[in-house]
N, C-alpha and C positions, 0 to 999 in steps of 0.2 A: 403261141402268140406270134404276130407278124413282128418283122422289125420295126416299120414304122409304128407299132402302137405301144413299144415300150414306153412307161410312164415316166413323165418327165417333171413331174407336179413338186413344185419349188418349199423347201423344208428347212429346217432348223439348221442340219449339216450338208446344204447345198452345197456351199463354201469350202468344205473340210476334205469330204469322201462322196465315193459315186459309190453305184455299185453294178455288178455285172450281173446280168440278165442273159438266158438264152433268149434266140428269137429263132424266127425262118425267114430267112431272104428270098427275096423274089424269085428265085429258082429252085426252091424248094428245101434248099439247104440252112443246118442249124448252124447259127454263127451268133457271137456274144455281141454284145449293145451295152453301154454305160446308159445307168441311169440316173437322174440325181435326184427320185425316190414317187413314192406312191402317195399319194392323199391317207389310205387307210391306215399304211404301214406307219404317214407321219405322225397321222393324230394317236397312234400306240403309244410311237416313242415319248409325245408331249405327254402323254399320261404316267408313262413310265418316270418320266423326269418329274412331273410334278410328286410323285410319290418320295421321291429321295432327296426330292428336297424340304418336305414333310418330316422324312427319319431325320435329316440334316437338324431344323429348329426343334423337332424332339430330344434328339439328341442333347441339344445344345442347352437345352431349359434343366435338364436330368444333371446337367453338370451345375451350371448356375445354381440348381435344388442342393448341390450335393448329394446326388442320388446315383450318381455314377461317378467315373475318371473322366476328364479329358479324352482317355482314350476312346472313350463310344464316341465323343463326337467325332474327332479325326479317323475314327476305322468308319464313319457314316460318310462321313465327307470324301472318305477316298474311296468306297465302296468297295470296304474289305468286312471279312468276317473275322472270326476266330481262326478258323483256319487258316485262312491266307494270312492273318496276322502273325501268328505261329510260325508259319513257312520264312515269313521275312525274316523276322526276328529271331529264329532258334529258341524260342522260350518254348515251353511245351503247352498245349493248350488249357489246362486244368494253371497254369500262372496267370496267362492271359486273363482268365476268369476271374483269377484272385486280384489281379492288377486293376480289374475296373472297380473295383470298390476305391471309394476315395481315400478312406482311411490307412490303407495298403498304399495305395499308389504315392500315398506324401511320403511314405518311408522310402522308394524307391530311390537308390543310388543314381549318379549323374551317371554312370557306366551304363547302366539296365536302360537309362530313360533316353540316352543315346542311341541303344539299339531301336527304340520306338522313334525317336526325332527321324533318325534314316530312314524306316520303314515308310514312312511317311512324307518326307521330303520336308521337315520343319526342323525349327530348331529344339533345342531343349527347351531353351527362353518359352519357343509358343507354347510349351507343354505344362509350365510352372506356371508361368504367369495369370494365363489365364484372358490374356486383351484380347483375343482373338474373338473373344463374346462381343463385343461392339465394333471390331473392324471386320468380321466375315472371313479372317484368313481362310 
């Protein structure tokens, strides 16, 4: 691709991040280009995001159900899994598993629910409480 035809087509994270593209300058030589993004590359990401924010209100209805912990929705919302939720927290993944059930998670110690409030960047409060359902934390 020439330098002048890196795509410059204006995106969701215009604002945020570029990103670097090779090109070939007018003398033949490869040299990088900022771009701050593609038409196709955008419409992915929009879909990508509409997707998580999908898991996000699923998430969030499972809890409201009592069908899950709090936790699914905040590992939705931060877009974590078990794994990386494990890796934060030091709990081992097969607890983590145990933790999303609701009836498990209301026994959980303010100690354990702290490691998850960090993991997460909330408080214990958002994890008890439960307000988070109507203000979107």
């Amino acid at each position: 691709m020439k330098q002048e035809d890196i795509p410059q087509d204006p995106g969701a994270l215009q604002n945020f991040t570029k990103e670097v593209s090779y090109a070939v300058d007018k003398d033949g030589k490869y040299v990088t280009e900022l771009s701050t993004g593609w038409e196709v590359k955008i419409k992915a990401l929009d879909v990508a995001w509409n997707d998580i924010e999908k898991k996000v209100a699923d998430a969030r209805q499972k809890v409201l159900n009592n069908e899950a912990s709090p936790l699914l929705y905040f590992m939705e919302l931060k877009l974590m899994n078990i794994d990386i939720l494990s890796a934060y927290t030091g709990f081992w993944k097969w607890q983590v598993k145990r933790h999303l059930k609701p009836r498990i998670f209301e026994k959980l110690s303010d100690q354990k629910l702290q490691r998850y409030a960090t993991a997460f960047d909330v408080t214990v409060e958002d994890l008890k409480n439960r307000h988070w359902h109507e203000s979107g934390v």
